[in-house]
Chimera marker file (.cmm) of the C-alpha trace (Angstrom):
<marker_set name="trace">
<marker id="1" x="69.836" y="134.759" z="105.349" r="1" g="1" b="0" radius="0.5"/>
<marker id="2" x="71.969" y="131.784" z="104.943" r="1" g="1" b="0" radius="0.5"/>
<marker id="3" x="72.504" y="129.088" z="108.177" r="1" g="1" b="0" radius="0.5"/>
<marker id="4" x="75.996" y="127.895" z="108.778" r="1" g="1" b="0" radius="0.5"/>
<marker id="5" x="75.977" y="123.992" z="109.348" r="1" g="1" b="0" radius="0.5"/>
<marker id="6" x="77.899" y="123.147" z="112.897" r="1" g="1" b="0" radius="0.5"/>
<marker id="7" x="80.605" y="122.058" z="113.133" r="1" g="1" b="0" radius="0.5"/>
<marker id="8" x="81.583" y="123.911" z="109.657" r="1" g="1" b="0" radius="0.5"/>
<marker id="9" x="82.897" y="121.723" z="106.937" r="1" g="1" b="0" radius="0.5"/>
<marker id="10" x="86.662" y="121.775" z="106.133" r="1" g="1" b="0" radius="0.5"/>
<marker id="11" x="87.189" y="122.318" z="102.259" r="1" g="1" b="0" radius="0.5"/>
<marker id="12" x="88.120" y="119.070" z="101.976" r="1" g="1" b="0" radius="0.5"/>
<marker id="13" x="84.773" y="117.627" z="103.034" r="1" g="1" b="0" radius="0.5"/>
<marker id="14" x="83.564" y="117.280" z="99.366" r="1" g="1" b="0" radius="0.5"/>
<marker id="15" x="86.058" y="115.288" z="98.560" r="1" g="1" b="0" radius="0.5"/>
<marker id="16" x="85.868" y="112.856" z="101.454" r="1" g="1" b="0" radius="0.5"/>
<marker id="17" x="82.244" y="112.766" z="100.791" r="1" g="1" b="0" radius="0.5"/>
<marker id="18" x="82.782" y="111.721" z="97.081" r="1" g="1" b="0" radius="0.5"/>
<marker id="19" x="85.506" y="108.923" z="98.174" r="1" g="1" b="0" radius="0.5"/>
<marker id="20" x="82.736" y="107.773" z="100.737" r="1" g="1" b="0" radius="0.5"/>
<marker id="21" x="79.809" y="107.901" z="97.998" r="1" g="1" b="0" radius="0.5"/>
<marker id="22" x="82.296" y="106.148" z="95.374" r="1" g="1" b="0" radius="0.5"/>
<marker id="23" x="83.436" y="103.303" z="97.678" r="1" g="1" b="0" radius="0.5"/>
<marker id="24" x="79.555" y="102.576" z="98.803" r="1" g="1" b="0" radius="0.5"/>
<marker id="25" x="78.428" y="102.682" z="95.084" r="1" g="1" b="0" radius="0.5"/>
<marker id="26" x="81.418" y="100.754" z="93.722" r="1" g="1" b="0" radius="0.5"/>
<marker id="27" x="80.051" y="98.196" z="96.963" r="1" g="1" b="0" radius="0.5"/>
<marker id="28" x="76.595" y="97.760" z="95.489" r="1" g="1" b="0" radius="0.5"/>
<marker id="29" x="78.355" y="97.521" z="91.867" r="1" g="1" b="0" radius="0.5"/>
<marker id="30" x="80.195" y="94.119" z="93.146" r="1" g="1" b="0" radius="0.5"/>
<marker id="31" x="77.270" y="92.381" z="95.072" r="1" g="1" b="0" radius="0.5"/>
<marker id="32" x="74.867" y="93.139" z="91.788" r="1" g="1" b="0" radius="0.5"/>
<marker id="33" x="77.480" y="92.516" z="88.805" r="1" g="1" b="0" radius="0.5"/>
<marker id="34" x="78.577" y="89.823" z="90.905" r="1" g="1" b="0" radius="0.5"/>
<marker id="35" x="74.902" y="87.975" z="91.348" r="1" g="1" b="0" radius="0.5"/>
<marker id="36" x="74.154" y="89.000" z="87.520" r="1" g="1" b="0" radius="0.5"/>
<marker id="37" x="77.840" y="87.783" z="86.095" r="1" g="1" b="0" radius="0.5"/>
<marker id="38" x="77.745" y="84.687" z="87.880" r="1" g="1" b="0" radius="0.5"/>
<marker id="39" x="74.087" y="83.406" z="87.358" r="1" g="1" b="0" radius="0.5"/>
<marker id="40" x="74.691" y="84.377" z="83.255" r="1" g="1" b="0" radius="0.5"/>
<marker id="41" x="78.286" y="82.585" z="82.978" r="1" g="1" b="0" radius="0.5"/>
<marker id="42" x="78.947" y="80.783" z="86.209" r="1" g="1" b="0" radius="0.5"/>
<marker id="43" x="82.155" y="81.169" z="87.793" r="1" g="1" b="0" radius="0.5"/>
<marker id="44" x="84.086" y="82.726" z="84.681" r="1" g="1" b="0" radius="0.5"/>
<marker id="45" x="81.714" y="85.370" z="85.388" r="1" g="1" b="0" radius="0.5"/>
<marker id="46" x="82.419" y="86.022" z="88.848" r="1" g="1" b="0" radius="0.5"/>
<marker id="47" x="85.859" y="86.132" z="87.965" r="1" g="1" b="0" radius="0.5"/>
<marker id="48" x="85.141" y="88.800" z="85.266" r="1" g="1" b="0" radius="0.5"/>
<marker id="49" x="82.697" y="90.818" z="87.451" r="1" g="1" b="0" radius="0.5"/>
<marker id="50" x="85.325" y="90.941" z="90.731" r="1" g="1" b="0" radius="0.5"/>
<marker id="51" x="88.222" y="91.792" z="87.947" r="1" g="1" b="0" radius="0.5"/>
<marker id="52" x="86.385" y="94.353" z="86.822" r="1" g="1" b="0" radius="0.5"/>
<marker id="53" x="85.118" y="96.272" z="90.030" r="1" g="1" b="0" radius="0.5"/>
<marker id="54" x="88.448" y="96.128" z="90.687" r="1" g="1" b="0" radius="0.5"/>
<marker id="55" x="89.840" y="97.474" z="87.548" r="1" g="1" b="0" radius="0.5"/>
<marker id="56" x="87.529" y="100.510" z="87.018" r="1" g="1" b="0" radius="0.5"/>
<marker id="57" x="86.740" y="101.191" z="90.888" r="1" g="1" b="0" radius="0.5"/>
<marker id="58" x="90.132" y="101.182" z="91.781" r="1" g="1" b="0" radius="0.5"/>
<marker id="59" x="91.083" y="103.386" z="88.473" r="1" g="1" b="0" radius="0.5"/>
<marker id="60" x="88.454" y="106.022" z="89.755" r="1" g="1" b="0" radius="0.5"/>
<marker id="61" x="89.317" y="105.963" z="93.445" r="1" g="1" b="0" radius="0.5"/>
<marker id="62" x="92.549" y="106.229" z="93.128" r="1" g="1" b="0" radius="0.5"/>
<marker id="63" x="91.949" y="109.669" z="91.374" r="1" g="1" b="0" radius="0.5"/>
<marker id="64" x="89.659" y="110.944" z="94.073" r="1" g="1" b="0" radius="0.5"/>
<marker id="65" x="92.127" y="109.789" z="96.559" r="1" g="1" b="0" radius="0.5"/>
<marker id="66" x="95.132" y="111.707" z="94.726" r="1" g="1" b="0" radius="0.5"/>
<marker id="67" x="93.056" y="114.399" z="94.256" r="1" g="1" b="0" radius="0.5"/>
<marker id="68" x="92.245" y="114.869" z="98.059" r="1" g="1" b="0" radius="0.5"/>
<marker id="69" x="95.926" y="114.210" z="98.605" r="1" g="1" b="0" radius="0.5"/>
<marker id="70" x="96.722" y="116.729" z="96.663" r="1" g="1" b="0" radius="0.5"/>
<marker id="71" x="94.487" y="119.695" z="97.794" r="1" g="1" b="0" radius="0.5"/>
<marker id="72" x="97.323" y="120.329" z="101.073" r="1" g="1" b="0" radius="0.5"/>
<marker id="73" x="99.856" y="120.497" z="98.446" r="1" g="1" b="0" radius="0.5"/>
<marker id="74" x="100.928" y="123.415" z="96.565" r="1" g="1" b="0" radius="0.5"/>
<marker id="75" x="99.484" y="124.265" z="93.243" r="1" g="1" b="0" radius="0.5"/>
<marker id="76" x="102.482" y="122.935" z="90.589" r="1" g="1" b="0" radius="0.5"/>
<marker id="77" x="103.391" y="120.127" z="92.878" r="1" g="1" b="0" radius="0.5"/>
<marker id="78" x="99.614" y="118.843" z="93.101" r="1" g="1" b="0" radius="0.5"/>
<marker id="79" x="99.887" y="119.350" z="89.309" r="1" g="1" b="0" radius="0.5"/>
<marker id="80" x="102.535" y="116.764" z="88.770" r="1" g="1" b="0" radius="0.5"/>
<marker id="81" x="101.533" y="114.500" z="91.444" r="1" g="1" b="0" radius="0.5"/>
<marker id="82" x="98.099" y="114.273" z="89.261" r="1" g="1" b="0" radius="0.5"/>
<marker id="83" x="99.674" y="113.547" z="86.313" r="1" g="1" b="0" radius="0.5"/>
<marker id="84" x="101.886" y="111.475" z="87.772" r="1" g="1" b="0" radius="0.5"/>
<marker id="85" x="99.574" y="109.561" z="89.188" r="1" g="1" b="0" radius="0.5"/>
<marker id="86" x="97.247" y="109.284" z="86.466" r="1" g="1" b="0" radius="0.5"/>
<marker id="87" x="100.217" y="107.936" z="84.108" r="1" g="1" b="0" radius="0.5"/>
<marker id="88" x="101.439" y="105.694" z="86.354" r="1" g="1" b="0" radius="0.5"/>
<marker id="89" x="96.919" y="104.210" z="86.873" r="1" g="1" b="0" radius="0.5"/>
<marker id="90" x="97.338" y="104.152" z="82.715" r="1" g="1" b="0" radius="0.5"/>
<marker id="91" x="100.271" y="101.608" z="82.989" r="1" g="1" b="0" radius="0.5"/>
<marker id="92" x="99.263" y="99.333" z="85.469" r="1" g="1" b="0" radius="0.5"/>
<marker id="93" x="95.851" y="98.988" z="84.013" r="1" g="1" b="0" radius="0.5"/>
<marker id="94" x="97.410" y="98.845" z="80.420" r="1" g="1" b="0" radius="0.5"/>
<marker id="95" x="99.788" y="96.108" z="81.993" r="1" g="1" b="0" radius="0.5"/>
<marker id="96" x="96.720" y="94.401" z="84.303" r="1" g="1" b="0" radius="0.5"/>
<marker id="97" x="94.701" y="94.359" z="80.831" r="1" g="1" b="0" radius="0.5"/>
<marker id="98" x="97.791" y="92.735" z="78.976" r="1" g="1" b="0" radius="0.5"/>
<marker id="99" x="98.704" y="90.232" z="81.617" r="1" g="1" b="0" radius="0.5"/>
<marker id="100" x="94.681" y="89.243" z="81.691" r="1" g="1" b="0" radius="0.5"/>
<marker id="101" x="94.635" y="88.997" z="78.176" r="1" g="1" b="0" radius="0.5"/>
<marker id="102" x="96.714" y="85.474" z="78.386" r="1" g="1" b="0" radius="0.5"/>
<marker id="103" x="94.463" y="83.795" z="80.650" r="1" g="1" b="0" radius="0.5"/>
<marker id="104" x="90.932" y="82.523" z="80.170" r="1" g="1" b="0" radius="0.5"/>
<marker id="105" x="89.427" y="82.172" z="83.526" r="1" g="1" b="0" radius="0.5"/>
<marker id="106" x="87.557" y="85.069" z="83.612" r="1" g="1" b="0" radius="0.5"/>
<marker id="107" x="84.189" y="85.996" z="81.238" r="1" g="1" b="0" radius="0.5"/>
<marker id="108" x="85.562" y="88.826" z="79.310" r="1" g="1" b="0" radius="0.5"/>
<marker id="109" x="81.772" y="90.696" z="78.462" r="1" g="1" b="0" radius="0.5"/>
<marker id="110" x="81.664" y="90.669" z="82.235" r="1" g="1" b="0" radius="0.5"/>
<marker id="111" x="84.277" y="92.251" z="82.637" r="1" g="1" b="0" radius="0.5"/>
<marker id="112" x="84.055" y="94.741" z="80.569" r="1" g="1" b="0" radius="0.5"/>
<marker id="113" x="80.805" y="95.623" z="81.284" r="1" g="1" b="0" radius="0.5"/>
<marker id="114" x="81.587" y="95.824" z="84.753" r="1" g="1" b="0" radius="0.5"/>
<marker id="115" x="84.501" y="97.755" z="84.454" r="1" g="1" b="0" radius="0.5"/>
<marker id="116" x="82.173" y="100.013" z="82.644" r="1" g="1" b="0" radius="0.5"/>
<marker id="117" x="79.747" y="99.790" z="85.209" r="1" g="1" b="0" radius="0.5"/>
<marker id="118" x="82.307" y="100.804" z="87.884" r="1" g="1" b="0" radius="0.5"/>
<marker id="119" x="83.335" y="104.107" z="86.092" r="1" g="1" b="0" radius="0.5"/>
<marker id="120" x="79.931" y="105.173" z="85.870" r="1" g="1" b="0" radius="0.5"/>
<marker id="121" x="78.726" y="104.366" z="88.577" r="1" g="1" b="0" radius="0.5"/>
<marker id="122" x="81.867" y="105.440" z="90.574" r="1" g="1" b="0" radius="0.5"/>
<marker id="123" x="81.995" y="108.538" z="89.127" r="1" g="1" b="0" radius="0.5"/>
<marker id="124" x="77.975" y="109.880" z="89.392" r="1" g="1" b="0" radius="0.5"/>
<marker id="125" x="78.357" y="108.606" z="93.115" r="1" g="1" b="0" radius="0.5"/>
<marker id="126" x="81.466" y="110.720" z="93.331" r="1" g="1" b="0" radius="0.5"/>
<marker id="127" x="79.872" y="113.719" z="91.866" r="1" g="1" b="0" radius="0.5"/>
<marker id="128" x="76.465" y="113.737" z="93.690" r="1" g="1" b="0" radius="0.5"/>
<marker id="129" x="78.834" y="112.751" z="96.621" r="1" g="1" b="0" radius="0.5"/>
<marker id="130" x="80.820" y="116.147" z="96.155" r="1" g="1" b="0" radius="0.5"/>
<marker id="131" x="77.350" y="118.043" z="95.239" r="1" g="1" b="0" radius="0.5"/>
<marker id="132" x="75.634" y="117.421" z="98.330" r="1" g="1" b="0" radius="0.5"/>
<marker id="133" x="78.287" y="119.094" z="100.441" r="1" g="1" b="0" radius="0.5"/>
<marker id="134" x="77.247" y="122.578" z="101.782" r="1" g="1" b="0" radius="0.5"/>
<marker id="135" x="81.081" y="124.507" z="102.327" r="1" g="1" b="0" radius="0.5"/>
<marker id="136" x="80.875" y="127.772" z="103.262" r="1" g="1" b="0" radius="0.5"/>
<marker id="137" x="82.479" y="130.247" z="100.611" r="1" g="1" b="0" radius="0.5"/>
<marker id="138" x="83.428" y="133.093" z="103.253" r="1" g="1" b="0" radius="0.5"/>
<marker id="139" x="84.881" y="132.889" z="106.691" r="1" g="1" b="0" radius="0.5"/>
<marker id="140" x="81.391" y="134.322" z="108.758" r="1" g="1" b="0" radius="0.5"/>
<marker id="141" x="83.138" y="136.745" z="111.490" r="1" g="1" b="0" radius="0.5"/>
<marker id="142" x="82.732" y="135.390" z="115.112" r="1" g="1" b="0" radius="0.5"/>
<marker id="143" x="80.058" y="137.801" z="116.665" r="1" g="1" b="0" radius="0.5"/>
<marker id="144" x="81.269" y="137.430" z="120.221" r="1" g="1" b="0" radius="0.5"/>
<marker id="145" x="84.568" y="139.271" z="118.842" r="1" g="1" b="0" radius="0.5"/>
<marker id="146" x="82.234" y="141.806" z="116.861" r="1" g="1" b="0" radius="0.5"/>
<marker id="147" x="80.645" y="142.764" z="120.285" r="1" g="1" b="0" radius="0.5"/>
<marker id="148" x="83.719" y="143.176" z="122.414" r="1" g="1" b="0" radius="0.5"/>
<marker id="149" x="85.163" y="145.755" z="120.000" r="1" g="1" b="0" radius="0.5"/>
<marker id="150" x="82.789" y="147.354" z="120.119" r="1" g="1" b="0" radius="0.5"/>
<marker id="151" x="82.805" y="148.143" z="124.222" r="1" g="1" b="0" radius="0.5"/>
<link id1="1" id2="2" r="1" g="1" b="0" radius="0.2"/>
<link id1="2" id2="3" r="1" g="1" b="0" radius="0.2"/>
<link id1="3" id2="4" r="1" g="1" b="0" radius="0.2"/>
<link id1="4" id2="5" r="1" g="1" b="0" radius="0.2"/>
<link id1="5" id2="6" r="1" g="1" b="0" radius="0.2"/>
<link id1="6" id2="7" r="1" g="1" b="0" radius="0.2"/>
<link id1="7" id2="8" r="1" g="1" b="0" radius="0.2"/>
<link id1="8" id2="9" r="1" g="1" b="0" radius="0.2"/>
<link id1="9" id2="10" r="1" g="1" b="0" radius="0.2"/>
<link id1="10" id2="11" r="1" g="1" b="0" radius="0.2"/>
<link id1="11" id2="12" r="1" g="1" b="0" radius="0.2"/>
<link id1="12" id2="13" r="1" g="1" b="0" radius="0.2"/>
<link id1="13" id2="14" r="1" g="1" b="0" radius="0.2"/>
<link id1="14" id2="15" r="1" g="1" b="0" radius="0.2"/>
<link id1="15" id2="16" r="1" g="1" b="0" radius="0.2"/>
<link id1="16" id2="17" r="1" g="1" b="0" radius="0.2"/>
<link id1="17" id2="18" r="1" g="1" b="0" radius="0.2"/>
<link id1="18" id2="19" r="1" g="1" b="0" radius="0.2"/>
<link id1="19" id2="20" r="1" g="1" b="0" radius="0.2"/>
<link id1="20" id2="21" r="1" g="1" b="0" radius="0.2"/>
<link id1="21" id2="22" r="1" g="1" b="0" radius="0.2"/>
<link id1="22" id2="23" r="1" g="1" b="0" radius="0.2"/>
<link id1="23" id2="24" r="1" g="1" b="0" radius="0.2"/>
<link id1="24" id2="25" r="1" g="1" b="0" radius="0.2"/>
<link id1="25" id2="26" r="1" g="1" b="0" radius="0.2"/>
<link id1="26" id2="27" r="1" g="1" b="0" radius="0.2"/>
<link id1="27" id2="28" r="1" g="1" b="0" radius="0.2"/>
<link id1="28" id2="29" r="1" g="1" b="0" radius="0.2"/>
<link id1="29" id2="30" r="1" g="1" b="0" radius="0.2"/>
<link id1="30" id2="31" r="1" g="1" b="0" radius="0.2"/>
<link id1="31" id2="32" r="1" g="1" b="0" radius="0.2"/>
<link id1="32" id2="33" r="1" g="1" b="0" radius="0.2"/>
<link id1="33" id2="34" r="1" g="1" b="0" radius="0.2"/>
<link id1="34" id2="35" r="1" g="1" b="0" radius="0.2"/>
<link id1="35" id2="36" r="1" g="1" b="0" radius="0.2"/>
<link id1="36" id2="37" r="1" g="1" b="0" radius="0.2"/>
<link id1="37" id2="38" r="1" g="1" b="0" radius="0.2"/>
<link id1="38" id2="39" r="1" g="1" b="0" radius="0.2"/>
<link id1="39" id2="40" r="1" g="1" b="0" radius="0.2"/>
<link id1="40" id2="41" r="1" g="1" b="0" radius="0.2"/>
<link id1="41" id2="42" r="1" g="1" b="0" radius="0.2"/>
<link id1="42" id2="43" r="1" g="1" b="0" radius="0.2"/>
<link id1="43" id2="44" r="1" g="1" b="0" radius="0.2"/>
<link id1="44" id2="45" r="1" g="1" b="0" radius="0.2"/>
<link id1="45" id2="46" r="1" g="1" b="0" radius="0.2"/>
<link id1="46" id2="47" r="1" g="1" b="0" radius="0.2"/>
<link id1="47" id2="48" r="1" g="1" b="0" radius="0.2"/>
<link id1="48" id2="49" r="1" g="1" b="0" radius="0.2"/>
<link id1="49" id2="50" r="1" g="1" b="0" radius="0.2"/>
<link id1="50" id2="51" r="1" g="1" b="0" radius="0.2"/>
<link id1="51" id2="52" r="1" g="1" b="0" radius="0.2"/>
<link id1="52" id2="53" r="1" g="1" b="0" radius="0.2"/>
<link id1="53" id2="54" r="1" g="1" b="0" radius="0.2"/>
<link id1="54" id2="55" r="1" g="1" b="0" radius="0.2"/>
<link id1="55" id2="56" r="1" g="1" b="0" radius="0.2"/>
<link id1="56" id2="57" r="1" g="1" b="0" radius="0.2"/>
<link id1="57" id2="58" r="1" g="1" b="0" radius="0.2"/>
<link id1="58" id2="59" r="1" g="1" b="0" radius="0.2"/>
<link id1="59" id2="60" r="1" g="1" b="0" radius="0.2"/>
<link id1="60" id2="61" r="1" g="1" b="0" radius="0.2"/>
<link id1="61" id2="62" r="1" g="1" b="0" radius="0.2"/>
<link id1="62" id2="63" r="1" g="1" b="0" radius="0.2"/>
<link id1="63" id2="64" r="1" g="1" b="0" radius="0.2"/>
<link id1="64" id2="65" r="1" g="1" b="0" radius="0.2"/>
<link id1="65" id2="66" r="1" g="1" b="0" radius="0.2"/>
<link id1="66" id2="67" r="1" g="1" b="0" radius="0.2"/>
<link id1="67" id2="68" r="1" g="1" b="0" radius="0.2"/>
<link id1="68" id2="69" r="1" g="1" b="0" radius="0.2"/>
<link id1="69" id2="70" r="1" g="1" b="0" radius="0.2"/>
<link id1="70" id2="71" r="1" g="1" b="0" radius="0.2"/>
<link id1="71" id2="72" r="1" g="1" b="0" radius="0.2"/>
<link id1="72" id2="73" r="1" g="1" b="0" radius="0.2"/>
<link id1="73" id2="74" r="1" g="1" b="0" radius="0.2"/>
<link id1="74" id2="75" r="1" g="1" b="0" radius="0.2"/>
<link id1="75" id2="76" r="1" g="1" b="0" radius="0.2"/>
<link id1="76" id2="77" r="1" g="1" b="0" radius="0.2"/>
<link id1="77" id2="78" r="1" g="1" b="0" radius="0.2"/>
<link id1="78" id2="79" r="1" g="1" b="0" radius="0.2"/>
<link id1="79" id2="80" r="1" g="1" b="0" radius="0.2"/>
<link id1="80" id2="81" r="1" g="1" b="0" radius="0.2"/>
<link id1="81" id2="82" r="1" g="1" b="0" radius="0.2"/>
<link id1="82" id2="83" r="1" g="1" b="0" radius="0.2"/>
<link id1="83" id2="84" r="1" g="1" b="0" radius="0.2"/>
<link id1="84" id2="85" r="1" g="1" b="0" radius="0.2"/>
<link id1="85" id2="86" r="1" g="1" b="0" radius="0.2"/>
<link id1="86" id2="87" r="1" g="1" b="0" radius="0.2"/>
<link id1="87" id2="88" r="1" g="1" b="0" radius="0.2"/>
<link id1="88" id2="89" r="1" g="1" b="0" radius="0.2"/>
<link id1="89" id2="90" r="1" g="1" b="0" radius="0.2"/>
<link id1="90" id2="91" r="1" g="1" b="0" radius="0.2"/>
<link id1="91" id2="92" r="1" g="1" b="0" radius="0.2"/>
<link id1="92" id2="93" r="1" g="1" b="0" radius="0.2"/>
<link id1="93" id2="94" r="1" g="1" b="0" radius="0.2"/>
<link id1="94" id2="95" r="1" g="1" b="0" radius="0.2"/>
<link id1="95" id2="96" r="1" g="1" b="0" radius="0.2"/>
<link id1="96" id2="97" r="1" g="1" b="0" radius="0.2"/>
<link id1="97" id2="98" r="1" g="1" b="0" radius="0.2"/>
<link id1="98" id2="99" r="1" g="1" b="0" radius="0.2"/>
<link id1="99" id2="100" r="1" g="1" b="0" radius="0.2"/>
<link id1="100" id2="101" r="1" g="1" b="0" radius="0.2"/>
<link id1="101" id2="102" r="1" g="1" b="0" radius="0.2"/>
<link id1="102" id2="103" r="1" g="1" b="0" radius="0.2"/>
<link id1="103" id2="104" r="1" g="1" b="0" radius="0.2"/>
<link id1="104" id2="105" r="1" g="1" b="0" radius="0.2"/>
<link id1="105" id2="106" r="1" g="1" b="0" radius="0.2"/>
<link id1="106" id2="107" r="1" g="1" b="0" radius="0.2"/>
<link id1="107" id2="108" r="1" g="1" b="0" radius="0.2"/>
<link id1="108" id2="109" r="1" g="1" b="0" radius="0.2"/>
<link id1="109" id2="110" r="1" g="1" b="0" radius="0.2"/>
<link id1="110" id2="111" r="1" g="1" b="0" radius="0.2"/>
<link id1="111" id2="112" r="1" g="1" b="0" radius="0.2"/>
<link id1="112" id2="113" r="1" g="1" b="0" radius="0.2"/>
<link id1="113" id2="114" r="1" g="1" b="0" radius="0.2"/>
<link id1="114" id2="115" r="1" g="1" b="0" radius="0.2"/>
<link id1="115" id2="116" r="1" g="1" b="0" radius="0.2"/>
<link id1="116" id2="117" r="1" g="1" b="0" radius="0.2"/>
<link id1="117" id2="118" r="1" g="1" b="0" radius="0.2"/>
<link id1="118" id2="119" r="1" g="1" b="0" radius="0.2"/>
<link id1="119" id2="120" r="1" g="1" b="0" radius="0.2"/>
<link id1="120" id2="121" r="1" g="1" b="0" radius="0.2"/>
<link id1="121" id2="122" r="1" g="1" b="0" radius="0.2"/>
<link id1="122" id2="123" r="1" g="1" b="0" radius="0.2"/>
<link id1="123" id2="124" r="1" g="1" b="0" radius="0.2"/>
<link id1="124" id2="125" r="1" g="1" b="0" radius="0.2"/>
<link id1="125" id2="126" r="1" g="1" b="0" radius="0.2"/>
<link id1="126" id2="127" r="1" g="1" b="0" radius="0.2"/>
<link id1="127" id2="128" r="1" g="1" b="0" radius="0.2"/>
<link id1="128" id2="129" r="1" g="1" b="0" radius="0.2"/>
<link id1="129" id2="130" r="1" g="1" b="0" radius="0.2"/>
<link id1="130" id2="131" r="1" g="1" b="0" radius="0.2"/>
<link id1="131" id2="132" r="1" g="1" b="0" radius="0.2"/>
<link id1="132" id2="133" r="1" g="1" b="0" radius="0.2"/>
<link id1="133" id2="134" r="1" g="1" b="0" radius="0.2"/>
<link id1="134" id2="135" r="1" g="1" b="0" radius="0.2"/>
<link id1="135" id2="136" r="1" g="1" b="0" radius="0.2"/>
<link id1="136" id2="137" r="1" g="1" b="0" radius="0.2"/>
<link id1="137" id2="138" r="1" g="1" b="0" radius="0.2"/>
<link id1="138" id2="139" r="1" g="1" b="0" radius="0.2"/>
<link id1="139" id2="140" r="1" g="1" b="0" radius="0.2"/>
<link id1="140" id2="141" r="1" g="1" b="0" radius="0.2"/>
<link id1="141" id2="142" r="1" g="1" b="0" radius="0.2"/>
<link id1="142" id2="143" r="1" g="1" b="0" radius="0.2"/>
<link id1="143" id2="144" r="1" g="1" b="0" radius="0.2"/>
<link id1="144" id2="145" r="1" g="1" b="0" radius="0.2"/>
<link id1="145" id2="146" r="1" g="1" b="0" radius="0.2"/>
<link id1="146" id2="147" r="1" g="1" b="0" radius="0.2"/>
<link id1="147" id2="148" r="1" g="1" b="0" radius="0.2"/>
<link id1="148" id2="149" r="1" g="1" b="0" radius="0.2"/>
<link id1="149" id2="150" r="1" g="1" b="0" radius="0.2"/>
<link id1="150" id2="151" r="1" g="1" b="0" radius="0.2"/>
</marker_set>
């Protein structure tokens, strides 16, 4: 016999979850790359680190966000607002990466291994985010109605 948690989860809830769980482990992403970056290249670092969180954190999050959007939505219109949205998150972070490229403020390994950082990281907390949640497959009948049928 299975236990039904109260209140019952709405289908959504593993998605909320996974934007909670992404948005606390992109948090401990920025303090850490942030310490690390800046005592390795100073403030060039710090730039590259807080570019970077920002880059792939936001790049992930955004797609958990769209997706959750899109779950109320019907089928072909969540479709194309999911590949909208993910062509329109590979322009602005082709552009971002192309208007970055002209500067020099910024440490560029930090960066990137931040960015990489942030997708990883991101992403498992996402997943064990959306694995955790216990939603109920079936609607359980209310027994109260059960027994009054019954009379």
């Amino acid at each position: 016999m299975s236990v039904v948690p109260t209140p019952v989860p709405g289908p959504d809830a593993p998605l909320k979850a996974a934007l909670r769980y992404g948005l606390i482990g992109l948090g401990v992403l920025v303090v850490l790359a942030v310490a690390i970056a800046t005592a390795v290249a100073g403030v060039p670092g710090l730039w590259g680190a807080l570019l970077g969180a920002a880059i792939g954190g936001g790049f992930i999050l955004t797609t958990a966000a769209v997706v959750l959007f899109g779950a109320k939505l019907p089928p072909t219109t969540a479709g194309m607002v999911m590949l909208a949205s993910w062509v329109g998150k590979m322009l602005v972070a082709l552009i971002v990466i192309a208007i970055l490229n002209q500067f020099d403020f910024y440490d560029r390994i930090a960066l990137f291994l931040t960015v990489v950082g942030a997708l990883v990281i991101v992403l498992g907390a996402e997943t064990y985010g959306v694995l955790r949640q216990k939603v109920p497959y079936v609607t359980v009948p209310d027994v109260s109605s059960d027994t009054a049928t019954d009379e």
